[in-house]
N, C-alpha and C positions, 0 to 999 in steps of 0.2 A: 457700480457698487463692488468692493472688493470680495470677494468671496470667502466665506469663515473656516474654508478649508483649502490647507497646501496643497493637497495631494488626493489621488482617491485610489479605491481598490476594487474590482469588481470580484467577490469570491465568490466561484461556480463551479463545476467541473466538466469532463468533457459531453458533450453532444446535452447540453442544457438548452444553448441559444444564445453562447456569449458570443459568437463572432459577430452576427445579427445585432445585438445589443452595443457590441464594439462600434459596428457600422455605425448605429444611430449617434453615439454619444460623439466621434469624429464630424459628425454631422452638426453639429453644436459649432457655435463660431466660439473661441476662444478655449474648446476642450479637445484634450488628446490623449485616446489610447493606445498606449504602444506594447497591444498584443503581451504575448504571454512571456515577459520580461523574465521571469527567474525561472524557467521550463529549462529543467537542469541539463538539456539534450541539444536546444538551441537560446539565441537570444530574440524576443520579440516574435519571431515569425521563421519558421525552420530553414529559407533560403536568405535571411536576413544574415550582416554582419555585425548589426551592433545597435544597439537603443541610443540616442540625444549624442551621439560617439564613443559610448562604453562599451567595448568587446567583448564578448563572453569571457575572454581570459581575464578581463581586468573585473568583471563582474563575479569571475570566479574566486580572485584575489582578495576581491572588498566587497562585498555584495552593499556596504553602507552606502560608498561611492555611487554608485547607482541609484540606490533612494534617493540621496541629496542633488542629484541632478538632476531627477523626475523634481523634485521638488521647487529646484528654482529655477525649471523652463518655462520659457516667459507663457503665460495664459496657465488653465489650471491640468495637469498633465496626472496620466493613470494607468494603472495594467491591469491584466487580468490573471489572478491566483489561482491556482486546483487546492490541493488538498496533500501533491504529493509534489509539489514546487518545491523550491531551496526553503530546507524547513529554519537557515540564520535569522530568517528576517518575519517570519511571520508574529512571532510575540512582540516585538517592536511594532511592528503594522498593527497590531488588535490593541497595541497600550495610546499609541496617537492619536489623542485628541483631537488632531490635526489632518488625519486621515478620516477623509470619510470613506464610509465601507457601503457599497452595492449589492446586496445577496442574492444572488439568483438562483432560483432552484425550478426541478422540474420532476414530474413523477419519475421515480428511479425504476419502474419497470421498461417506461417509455424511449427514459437515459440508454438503459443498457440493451434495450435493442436496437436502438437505433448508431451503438457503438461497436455492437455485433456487425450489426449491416455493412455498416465502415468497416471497419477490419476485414469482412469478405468481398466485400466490391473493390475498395481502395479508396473512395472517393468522400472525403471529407468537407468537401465545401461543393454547392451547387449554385450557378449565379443563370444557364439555359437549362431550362426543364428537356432540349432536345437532348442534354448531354448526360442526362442522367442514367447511371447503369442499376439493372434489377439485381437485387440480391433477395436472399434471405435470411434470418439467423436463427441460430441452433443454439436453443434455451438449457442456460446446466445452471441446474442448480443450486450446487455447492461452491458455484463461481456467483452467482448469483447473490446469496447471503454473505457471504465475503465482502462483496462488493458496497453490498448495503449498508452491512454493519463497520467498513473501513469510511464510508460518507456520515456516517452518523458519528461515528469519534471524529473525526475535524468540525461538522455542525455542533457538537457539546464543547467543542474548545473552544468555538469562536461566541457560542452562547456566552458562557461562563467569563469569557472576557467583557464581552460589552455588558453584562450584568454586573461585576466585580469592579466597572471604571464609568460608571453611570453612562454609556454611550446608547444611542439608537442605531440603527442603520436603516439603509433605503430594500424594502424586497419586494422585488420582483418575483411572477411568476413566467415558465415558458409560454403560458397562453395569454399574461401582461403585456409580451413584447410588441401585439398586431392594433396595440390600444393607442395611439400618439397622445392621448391624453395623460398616461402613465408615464410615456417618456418623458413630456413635458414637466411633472410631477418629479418626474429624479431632475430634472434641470433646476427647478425649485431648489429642492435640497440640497444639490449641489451649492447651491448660493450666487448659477450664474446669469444672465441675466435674459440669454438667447435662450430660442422656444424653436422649435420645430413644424411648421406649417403641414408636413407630413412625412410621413417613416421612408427611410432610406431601403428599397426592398429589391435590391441588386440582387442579394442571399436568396435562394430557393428553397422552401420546405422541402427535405433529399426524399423523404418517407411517407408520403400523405394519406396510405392508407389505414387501414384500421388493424390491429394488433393480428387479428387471426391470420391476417394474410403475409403478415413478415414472419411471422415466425414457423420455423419449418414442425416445429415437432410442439407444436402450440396445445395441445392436450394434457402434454407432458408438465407445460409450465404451466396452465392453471390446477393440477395435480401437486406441484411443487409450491405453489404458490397457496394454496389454501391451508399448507402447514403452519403459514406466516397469521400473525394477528393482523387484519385486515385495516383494520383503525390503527394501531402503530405503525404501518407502511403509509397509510395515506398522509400520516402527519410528520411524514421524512422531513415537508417541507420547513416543518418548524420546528425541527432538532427535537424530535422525538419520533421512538421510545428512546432513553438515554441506557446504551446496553453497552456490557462489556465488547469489546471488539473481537474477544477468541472464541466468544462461546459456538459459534458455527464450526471448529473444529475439531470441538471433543468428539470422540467416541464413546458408543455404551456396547456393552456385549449384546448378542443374539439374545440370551437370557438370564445369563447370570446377572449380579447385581453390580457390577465392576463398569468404571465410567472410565478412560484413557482421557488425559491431558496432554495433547501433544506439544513438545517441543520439537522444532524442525533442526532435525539430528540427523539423519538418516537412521537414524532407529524404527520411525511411524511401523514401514512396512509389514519388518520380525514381526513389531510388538501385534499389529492387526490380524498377524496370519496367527498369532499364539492366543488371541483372544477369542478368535471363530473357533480354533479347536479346544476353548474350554468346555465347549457347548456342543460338539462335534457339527459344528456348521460350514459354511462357506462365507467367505470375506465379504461378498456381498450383503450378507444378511445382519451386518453389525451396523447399528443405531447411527445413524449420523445427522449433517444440517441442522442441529439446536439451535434455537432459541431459546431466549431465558422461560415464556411458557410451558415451551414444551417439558424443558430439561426442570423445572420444579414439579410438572406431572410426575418425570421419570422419578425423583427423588422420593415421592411422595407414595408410586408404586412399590419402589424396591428397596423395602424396610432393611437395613442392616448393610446398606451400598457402601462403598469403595471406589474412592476414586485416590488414581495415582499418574504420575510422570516421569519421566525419564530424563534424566542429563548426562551428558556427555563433556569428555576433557574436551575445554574450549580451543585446544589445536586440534585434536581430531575432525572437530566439527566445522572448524575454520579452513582446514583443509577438503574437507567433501563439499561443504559449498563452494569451496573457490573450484575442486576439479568439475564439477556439474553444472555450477550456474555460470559459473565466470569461464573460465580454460575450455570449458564442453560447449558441442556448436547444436547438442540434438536438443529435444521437446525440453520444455522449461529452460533451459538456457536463457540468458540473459545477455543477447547479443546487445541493444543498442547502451547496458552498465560496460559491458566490454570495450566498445568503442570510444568511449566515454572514459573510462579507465586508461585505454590506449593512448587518445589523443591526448586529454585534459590532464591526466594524472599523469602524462608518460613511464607508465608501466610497461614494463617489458612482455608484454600478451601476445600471444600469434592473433594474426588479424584472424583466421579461419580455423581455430583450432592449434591442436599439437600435431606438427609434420612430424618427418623422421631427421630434419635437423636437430628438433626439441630435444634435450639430452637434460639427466639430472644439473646439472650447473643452471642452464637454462630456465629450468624447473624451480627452483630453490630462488633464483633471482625473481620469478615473477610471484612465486608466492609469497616472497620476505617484502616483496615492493606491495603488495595486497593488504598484509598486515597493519605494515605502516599505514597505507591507508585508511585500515580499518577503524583505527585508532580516533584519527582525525572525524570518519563517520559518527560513529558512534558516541563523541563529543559534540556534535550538532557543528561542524566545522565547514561538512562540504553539502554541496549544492542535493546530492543525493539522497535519495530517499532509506531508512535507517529497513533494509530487509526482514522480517522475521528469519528469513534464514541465517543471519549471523546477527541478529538482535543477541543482548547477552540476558544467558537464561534466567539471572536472578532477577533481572525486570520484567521477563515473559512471568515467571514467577510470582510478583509482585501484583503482577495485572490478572490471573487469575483467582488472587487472594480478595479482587472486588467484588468477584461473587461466588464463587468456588475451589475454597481452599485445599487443595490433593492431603487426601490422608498419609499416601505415604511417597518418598520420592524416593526411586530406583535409581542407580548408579551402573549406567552402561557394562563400567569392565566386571562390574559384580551382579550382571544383569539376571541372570537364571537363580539367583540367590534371591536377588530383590523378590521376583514373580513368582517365587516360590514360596516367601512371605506375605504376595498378596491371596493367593490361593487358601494359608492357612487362616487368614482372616475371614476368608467367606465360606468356607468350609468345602472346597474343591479338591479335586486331584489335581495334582500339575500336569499339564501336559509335555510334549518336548517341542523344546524351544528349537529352532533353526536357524538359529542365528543372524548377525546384522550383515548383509551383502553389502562391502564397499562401491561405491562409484567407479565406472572406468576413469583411470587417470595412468598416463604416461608412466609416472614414478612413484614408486609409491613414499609416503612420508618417511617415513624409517630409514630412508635410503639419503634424502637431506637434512633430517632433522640435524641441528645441532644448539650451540650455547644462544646466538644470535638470532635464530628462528624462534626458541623457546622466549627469548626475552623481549624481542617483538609483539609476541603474543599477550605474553602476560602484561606489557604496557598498553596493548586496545583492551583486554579482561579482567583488568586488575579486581576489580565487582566480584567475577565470577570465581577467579582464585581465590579469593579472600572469601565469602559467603559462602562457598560451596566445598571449601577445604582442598583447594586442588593443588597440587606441588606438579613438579618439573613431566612432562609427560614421559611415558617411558617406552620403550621402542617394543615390549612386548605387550603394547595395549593396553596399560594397565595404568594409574595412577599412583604416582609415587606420596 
């Protein structure tokens, strides 16, 4: 019998249970998973060179190319999606009718320590319990609700599409995958016609014991964790609660009634050390980790609030992430976008940093080769995931407008003006500002800016010039 679907998708993300799930569905006579096919870092499997004979390059060129060759390899052929895959193709995949969709999900406390774990041992896949390495993982927080709330906007996207195009899909849970009756159940659905006599269990559960013992500072996180609605976290699995994705990173003062919207400027810091001394506190003691509960408590406490944000000329800002996240090799750096930009993009990037070959010419060539990239990203062009860091502020903007609109929005080169305005709003003294500490970088902008740099710019932010009133940047900081 033919099967009523071309193609399939298993959408999950990492340490759920898709490799295991991969295993089984391989195990299926006439079905084929070929691994994490749009993983913008490899193709299919990180030592692999190519899917059905499509290259990452060629996949990077056309990413269609690739679907339509899953598609008509002989039997019924599939991969596996995260959430921060090449985001070309994922609206296409949630509009085909012809794609069936897999959901896999798994409790997201369980997810992320068990991705902690990995990341501290190194060990990603177990097939001999003799070869398993002990770790343990170290519970944060504020990485923590990020995390949750970045899984819950991809679950509301892919809701609202199978909702919006009448589709179902097949879900699984992580403690589904030990049932071969379930498996059997997506074979069903599938449409094919092979069944599973029993589960392929090559794959080792890496983690088996119970929460308290993986995690190193495990008091901390049920402390953390009881700030969360306990019934919204359990029903992660089924794309709820439906929450904005920023609200985890406002800020509130110590006391005052003032709420910080951050955009990722290199501004946060200034602004958090000027908000602790409204209150004459210390940085640590300013409100953070929201949720939408909590943060309508906060509203509901602090009669006469204030919330505001900050933007920045979109070269300045384009330039501090490129010198920190991209050019820079220390903490937050973003080595494997680097290499990635190296290889794929052939961007002119030092593989390790800026040596002391690196000279302004040098400098200006890898940043004007970033822009252009940018451009491309931010158009949903490349395989890349779209950063908050150089996300453009008027749609950071836009997505805090879904639940909390900033009273008022601060202008970086007019920054001590702006907080001096928000201060007479709440009936404060101003305190003194410290100013925005740039990033270590090699060169500073001022020193390549020119016609071609600026015009770069303004074609990846054309959004942000235009909504935010921003003209040509100016070498004394300032907005022209």
């Amino acid at each position: 019998m033919p099967s009523k679907f071309d193609l399939f998708v298993v959408l999950a993300e990492m340490r759920t249970g898709s490799n295991f799930l991969e295993a089984n569905l391989n195990a299926l006579d006439g079905v084929s998973c070929h691994g994490e096919a749009f993983n913008p870092f490899f193709i299919g499997y990180p030592n692999a060179d190519d899917v059905l004979g499509i290259t990452q390059d060629k996949r990077e060129a056309n990413p269609d190319h690739l679907l339509d060759t899953v598609r008509s390899a002989e039997g019924l052929n599939g991969f596996r999606y995260f959430h921060d895959h090449d985001p070309r193709v994922i609206d296409g995949l949630l509009a085909d009718l012809r794609c069936a969709k897999i959901i896999l999900t798994r409790n997201p406390v369980e997810s992320y320590v068990s991705w902690k774990i990995a990341q501290a041992t190194g060990q990603w896949k177990l097939t001999d319990a003799k070869n398993r390495r002990e770790g343990q993982a170290e519970f944060k927080g504020d990485e923590f609700i990020s995390h949750i709330e970045t899984l819950q906007a991809f679950q509301k996207k892919v809701l609202r599409a199978l909702q919006t195009t009448g589709q179902t899909a097949f879900y699984v849970a992580y403690e589904d995958l030990q049932d071969v009756d379930v498996m059997n159940g997506m074979a069903a659905f599938l449409g094919v016609d092979a069944r599973l006599p029993a589960l392929d269990k090559k794959l080792k559960k890496q983690n088996p014991a119970p929460l308290s013992s993986k995690v190193a500072n495990f008091e901390e996180m049920e402390s953390a964790l009881s700030r969360l609605d306990r019934f919204d976290l359990t029903r992660t699995p089924n794309f709820e609660p439906r929450r904005n994705a920023m609200v985890p990173t406002y800020v509130a003062a110590a006391e005052a009634p003032l709420m910080y919207l951050p955009l990722r400027s290199g501004t946060e810091h200034a602004v958090c050390e000027w908000m602790a001394a409204l209150d004459g506190a210390d940085v640590d003691a300013l409100q953070r980790d929201f949720t939408q509960k909590p943060l309508r408590k906060w509203k509901r406490v602090n009669r006469g609030h204030r919330t505001f944000t900050v933007v920045t000329h979109p070269l300045t800002r384009a330039h501090r992430v490129f010198c920190e996240r991209i050019l820079g090799t220390g903490p937050g750096a973003f080595g494997e976008i680097r290499e990635v930009l190296r290889k794929r993009y052939k961007l002119p990037i030092p593989k390790k940093g800026a040596g002391e070959a690196y000279d302004a010419a040098a400098h200006r060539l890898a940043f004007l080769g970033f822009l252009q990239w940018l451009k491309g990203n931010l158009a949903g062009q490349t395989s890349l995931r779209v950063d908050p860091g150089w996300a453009s502020q008027s749609q950071m903007i836009q997505g805090f407008a879904e639940f909390n609109l900033p009273d008022l929005i601060v202008r970086e080169e007019q920054i001590e003006l702006g907080l001096s305005q928000v201060c007479q709003q709440i009936g404060r003294d101003m305190p003194a500002f410290s100013g925005v500490s740039e990033p270590d970088c090699p060169v500073p902008l001022a020193e390549i800016y020119d016609e071609e740099i600026e015009s770069a710019c303004k074609d990846a932010y054309t959004r942000d010039y235009m909504m935010l009133g921003y003209g040509p940047w100016d070498k004394r900081g300032q907005a022209a």
